[in-house]
N, C-alpha and C positions, 0 to 999 in steps of 0.2 A: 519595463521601460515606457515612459509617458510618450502619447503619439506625436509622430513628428518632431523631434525635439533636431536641432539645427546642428549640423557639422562641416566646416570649413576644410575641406582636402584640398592638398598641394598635388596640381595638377598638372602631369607631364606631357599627355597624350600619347604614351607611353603603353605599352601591352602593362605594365603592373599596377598603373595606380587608374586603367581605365576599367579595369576589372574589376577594381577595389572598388570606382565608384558605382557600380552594377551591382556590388555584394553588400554595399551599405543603403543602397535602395533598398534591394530585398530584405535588408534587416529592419526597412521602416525610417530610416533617416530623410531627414530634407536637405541633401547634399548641396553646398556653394563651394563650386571649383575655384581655387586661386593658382592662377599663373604666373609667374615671374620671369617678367621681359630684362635677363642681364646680358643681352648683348649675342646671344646664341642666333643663327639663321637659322629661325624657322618659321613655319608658316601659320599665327598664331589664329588669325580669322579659323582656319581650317582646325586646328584642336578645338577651339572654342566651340565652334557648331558640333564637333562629336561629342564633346562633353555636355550640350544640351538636348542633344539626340540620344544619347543614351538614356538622361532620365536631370540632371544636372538642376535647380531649377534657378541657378545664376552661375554666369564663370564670366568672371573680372581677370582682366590682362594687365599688369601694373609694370612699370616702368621701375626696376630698381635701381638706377643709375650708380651701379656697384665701381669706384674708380678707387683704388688702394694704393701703397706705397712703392707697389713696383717693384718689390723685393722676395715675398719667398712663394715657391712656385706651389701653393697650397689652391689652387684653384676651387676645388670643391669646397674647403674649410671655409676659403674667406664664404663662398658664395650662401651659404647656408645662416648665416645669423641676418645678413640681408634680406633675403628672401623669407623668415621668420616673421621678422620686423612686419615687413608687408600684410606678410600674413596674417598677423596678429591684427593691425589696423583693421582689413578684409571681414575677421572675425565679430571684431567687435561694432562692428556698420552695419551687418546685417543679423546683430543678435543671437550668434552661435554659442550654444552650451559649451559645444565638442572640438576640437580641432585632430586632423588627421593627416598623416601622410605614407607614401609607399615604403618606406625603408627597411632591407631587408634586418630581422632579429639578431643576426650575428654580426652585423655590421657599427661602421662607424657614424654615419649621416643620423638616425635615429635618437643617437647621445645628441648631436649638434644643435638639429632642431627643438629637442622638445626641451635641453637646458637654457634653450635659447625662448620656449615659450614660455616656462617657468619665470624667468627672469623680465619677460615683458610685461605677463598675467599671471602673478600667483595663482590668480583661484581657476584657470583653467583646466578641464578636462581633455587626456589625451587617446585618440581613442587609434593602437597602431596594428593593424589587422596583422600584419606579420608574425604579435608573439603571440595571438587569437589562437589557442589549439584549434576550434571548431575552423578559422581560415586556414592556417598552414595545414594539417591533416589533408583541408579540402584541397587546397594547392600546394603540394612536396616539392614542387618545380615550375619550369616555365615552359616545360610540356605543359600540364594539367591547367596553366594558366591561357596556351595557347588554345587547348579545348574549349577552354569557357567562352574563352572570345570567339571561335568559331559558331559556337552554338547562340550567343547573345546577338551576334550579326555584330560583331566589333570592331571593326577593321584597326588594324596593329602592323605596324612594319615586321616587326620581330618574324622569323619564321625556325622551326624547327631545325633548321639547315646551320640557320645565325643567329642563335641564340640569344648573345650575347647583350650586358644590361648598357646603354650607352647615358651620359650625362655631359653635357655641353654648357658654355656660358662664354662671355666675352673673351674669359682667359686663360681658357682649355677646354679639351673634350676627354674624360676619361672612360675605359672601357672594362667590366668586369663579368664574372659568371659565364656559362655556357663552357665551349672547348678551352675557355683561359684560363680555368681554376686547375688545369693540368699547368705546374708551372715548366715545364720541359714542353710542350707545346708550343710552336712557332703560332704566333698573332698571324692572322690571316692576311693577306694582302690588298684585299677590299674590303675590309675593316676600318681600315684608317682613314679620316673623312679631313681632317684638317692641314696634313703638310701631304707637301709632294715625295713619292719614295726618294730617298736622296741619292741611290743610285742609278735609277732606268727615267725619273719624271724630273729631277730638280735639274736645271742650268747646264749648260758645260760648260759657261765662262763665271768666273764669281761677280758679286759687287760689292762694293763697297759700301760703309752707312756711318754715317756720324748722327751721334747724339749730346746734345748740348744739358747738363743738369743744373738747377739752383737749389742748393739748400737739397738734394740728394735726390729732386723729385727732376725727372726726364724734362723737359719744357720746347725742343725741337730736335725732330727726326729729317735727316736729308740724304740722299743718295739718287742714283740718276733716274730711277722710277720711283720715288716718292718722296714729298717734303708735307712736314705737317709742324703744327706748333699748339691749333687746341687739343685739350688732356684726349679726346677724346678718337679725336684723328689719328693726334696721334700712338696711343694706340692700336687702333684700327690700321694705321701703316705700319707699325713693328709687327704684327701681325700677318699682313700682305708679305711683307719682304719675307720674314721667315718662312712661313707656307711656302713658298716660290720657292725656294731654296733647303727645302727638306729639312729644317732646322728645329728641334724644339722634343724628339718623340724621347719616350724612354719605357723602356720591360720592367719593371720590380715584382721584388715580393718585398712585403712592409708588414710592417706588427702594428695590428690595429687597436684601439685603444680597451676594447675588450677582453683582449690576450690570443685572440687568435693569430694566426698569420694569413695574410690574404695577397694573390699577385693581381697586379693594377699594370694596364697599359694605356698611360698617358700621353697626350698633346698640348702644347704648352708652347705656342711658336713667339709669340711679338712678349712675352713674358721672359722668357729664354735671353734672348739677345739683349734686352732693357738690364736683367740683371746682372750680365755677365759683365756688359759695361757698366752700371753700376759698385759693383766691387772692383772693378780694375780701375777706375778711379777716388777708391777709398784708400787702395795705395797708394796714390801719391798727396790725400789732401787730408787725408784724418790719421791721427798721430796715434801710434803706435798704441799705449796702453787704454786708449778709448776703445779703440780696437780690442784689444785682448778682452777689454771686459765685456763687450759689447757681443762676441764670438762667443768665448767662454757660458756668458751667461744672459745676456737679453735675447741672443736668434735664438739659442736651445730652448730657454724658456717660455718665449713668445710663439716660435713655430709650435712647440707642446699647444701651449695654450687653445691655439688656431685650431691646432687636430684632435683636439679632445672635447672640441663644444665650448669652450670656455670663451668666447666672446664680451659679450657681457658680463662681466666680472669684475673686479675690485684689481687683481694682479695684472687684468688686459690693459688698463687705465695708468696704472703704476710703471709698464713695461712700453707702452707706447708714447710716453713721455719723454721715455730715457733715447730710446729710437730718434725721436724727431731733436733732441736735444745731440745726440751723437753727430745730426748732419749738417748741422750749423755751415762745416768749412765746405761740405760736399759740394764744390764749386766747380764746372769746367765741361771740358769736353772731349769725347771719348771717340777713336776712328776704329770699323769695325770691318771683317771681311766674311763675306758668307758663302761658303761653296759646298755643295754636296753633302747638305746635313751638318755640319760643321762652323762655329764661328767664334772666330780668329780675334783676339785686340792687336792691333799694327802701330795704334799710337795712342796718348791720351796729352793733356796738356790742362792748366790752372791758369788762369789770372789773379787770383785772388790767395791763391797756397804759397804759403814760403817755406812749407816743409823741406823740399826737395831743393837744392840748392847742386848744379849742376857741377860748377869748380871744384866746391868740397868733395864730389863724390869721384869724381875726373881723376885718370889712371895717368892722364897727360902734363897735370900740373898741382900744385902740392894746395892752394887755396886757402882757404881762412883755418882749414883743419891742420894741428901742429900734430904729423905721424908719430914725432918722440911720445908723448904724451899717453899714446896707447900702453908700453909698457909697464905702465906703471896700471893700468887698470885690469892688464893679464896678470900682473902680479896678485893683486888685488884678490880678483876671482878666481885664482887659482890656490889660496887659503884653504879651502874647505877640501880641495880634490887633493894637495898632498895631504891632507891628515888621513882619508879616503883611501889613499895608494898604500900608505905606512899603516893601518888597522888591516888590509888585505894581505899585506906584506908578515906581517904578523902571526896573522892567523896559517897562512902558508898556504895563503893563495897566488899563485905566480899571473899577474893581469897580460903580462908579455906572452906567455904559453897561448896560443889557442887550443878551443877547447876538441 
């Protein structure tokens, strides 16, 4: 390897990717740490100086001002083709051969990023210590990793006790590795950094939250502790409200795009509540078969997309088209209630939808809908089922018997 040759790591401050950048000094590199400011509270002065303290010989804090459509709760996915982007700029500013980041080998992040550098910089080099025999041999775990940092003079929050890998951003905190990969394992109780437990810390009284949408995107949040109307506040208030009120966590285990299965315990608070009311006002202003196919086949397709690295692509482009074309009518506003982890729709309402027509649907009064007229489309649809009954009937299968 030619001396000194430049490498661009995605820098957490982190016990794994502070180590990594210790282990790629010793390999001769001239490390430039890149960090990515998406809205996570942390104290980034304070990474920055350890990242130069250890050996770093520039670390750039960049603002990714990651705002998305508010819809599916992939927090890590989206955050990861953002923070590439960056990166990739970061790279090529200060002349990197190499680009590098922590992500573990059998994971999903690893796919995102580097599909995501390919696609900014064909000719880049990726250089991902995780699938390094000569690193992982030397680190099997995050014991062997807490060793090294003990011995480099590292300082790492992680500790042998709380193992555990954390990842933060504007729109969740998810939590993996350590006592979680048992997935019968209860998640610790100070573990959880973003809501309050929704039974012993969140409220005993609920409140209420109205959110106002155009064209499907949120544009104001109100309720008696918080009103906001920039993208950005608000937000940062859906966020507040739900934290306060225990709202947003979830336990899984998921199939990660490599084929493993892996359990992930996520936080996802001012994301939670925006979408809930977002789909509960799809019912009443986007019409049924936009729906169906928009269900059926844009969110299965699109979330795929988002969790498999596929950002930058040719089908994201094609599917995020159909998305913002689906929310044309998504007009209105949505009343919500939050108590104890839990939230509620209580009401929703349109100025702009004429789907929903109250008289026609009214048990009170008969309206612009003529009731005869249904029989004749049960007739109708009921075509294909007696042919259905009579081929059962036939075969001597009795459908009246249970079975």
């Amino acid at each position: 390897m030619p001396d000194k040759q430049r490498v661009c790591l995605a820098y957490s401050g982190g016990l794994d990717t502070s180590c990594i950048l210790a282990w790629l000094i010793e390999k001769g590199y001239d490390v430039i740490c890149f960090m990515a400011n998406i809205g996570q509270e942390e104290d980034f002065e304070a990474a920055k100086a350890k990242a130069l303290k250890i050996g770093a010989k520039e670390c750039y804090v960049e603002n990714c001002n990651a705002i998305y459509e508010n819809v599916y709760l992939l927090g890590t996915s989206l955050a990861r083709p953002v923070i590439a982007r960056a990166q990739i700029a970061v790279a090529q500013k200060e002349g990197c051969q190499f680009i590098s980041h922590g992500c573990t080998g059998k994971g999903n992040d690893q796919v995102r990023f580097e599909l995501a550098f390919y696609a900014l910089q064909p000719t880049i080099q990726v250089i991902a210590p995780w699938r390094i025999p000569e690193f992982y041999e030397t680190f099997p775990g995050r014991d062997a990793l807490l060793d090294y940092a003990a011995k480099k003079g590292i300082p790492v929050t992680s500790t042998k006790s709380k193992p555990w890998s954390m990842d933060e951003n504007l729109a969740h905190c998810s939590y993996e590795a350590g006592i979680l990969e048992d997935p019968d394992t209860e998640a610790p109780a100070d573990m959880w950094k973003l809501t309050a437990d929704p039974l012993t810390s969140a409220p005993d009284e609920p409140e209420d939250v109205t959110i106002d949408f155009e064209k499907g995107i949120p544009v104001k949040i109100s309720s008696r502790s918080q009103n906001a109307t920039d993208p950005t506040k608000l937000f940062l208030a859906a966020n507040a409200l739900a934290r306060k009120h225990g709202v947003g966590r979830i336990d899984i285990v998921e199939n990660r795009f490599i084929g493993l299965k892996s359990r992930g315990c996520y936080e996802t608070p001012g994301l939670t509540i925006l979408r809930n009311a977002h789909i509960d006002l799809e019912g009443l202003t986007l019409d049924r078969e936009i729906r169906a196919l928009r269900d059926q086949f844009v969110t299965i397709g699109y979330s795929r997309i988002l969790y498999n690295g596929l950002y930058y692509s040719p089908e994201r482009e094609f599917l995020e088209a159909s998305i913002i074309e689906s929310q044309k009518t998504t007009n209105g506003t949505v009343r919500l209630r939050l108590y104890k982890g839990n939230c509620f729709v209580i009401g929703r309402s349109s100025k702009t939808s004429k789907l929903y027509d109250m008289s026609e649907s009214s048990m009170d009064e008969i309206g612009s809908f003529e009731p005869s007229e249904t029989g004749g489309f049960i007739k109708v649809q009921a075509i294909r089922l007696k042919k259905y009954g009579e081929a059962k009937k036939e075969a001597g299968v009795d459908l009246v018997k249970r079975a």
